[in-house]
ROVEXDREN-413634 format. One record per residue (C-alpha): x, y, z. Coordinates in steps of 0.5 Angstrom, whole numbers, padded with zeros to 4 digits, always signed. Layout:
ROVEXDREN-413634
XYZ
...
***
This chain:
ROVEXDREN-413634
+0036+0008-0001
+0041+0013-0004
+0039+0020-0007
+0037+0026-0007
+0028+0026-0007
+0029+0033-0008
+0035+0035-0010
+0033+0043-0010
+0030+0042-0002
+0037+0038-0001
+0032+0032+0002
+0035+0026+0002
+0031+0019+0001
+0035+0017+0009
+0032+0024+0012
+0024+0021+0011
+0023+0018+0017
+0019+0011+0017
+0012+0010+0018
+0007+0015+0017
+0011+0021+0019
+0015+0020+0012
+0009+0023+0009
+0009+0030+0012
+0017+0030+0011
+0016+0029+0003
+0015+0036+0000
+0008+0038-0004
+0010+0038-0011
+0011+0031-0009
+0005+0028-0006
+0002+0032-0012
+0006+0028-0017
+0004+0021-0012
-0003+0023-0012
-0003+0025-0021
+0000+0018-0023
-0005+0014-0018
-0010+0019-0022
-0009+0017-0029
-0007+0009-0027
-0013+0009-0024
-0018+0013-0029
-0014+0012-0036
-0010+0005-0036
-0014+0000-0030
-0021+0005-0031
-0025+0002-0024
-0031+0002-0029
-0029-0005-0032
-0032-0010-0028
-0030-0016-0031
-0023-0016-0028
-0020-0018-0035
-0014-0012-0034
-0010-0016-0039
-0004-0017-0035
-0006-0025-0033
-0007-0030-0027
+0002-0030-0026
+0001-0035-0031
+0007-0033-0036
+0006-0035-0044
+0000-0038-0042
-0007-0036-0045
-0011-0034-0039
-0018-0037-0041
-0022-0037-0034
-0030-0038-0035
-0037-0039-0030
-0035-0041-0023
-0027-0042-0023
-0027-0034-0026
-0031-0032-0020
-0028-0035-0015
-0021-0032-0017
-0024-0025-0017
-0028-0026-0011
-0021-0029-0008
-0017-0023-0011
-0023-0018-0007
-0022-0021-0002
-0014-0021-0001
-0014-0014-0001
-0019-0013+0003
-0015-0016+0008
-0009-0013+0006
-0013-0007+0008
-0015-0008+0015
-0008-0011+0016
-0005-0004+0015
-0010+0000+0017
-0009-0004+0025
-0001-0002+0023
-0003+0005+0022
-0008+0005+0028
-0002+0002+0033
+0002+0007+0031
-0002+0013+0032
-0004+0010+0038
+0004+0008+0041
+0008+0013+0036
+0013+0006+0033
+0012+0004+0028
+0011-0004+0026
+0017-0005+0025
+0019-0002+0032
+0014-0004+0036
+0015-0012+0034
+0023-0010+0036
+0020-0008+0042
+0016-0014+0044
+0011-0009+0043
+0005-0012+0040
-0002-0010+0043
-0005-0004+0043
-0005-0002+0051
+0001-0005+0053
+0005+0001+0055
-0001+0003+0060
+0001-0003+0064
+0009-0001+0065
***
């Protein structure tokens, strides 16, 4: 990605090194920012407080009014609650394997190196 991410600091977006290592190369005021704009989606645009799931961005269906109701509405928030639940476990299994081997996803699968404790076995 071309650019500066602090033009002041002279870092660059090339300097910030791939998985978790990058967000302790990004400066303070950054992750500031990061943490300020998931604060105001989270409590002033998409409040947590709606629980009916109607956020009035739709279902992916464009120019389509999206009028769900009864059973075929709680399937899709349950399908949707689900997904990110999953979505969460697969990052976190990605976080864990790079704290454990030290290469991130990318890296270890280029590697070969898919389970946990394969570099005890070498």
């Amino acid at each position: 990605f071309p650019g500066y991410l602090s033009k002041e600091l002279g870092i660059r977006f090339s300097d910030v090194p791939n998985g978790m290592n990058g967000l302790f190369s990004i400066p303070l005021a950054g992750l500031t920012q990061i943490v300020f704009a998931i604060g105001v989606m989270e409590l002033a645009i998409w409040p947590a407080s709606d629980y009916t799931g109607d956020y009035g961005t739709g279902y992916g269906r464009p120019f389509v009014p999206n009028v769900l109701e009864g059973e075929e509405l709680k399937y899709k928030l349950d399908m949707e609650i689900n997904q990110g639940r999953a979505a969460m476990m697969g990052i976190m299994g990605a976080l864990v394997g790079e704290a454990i081997t030290g290469q991130t996803l990318a890296e270890q699968i280029a590697a070969n190196n898919l389970g946990l404790f394969s570099s005890l076995f070498e």
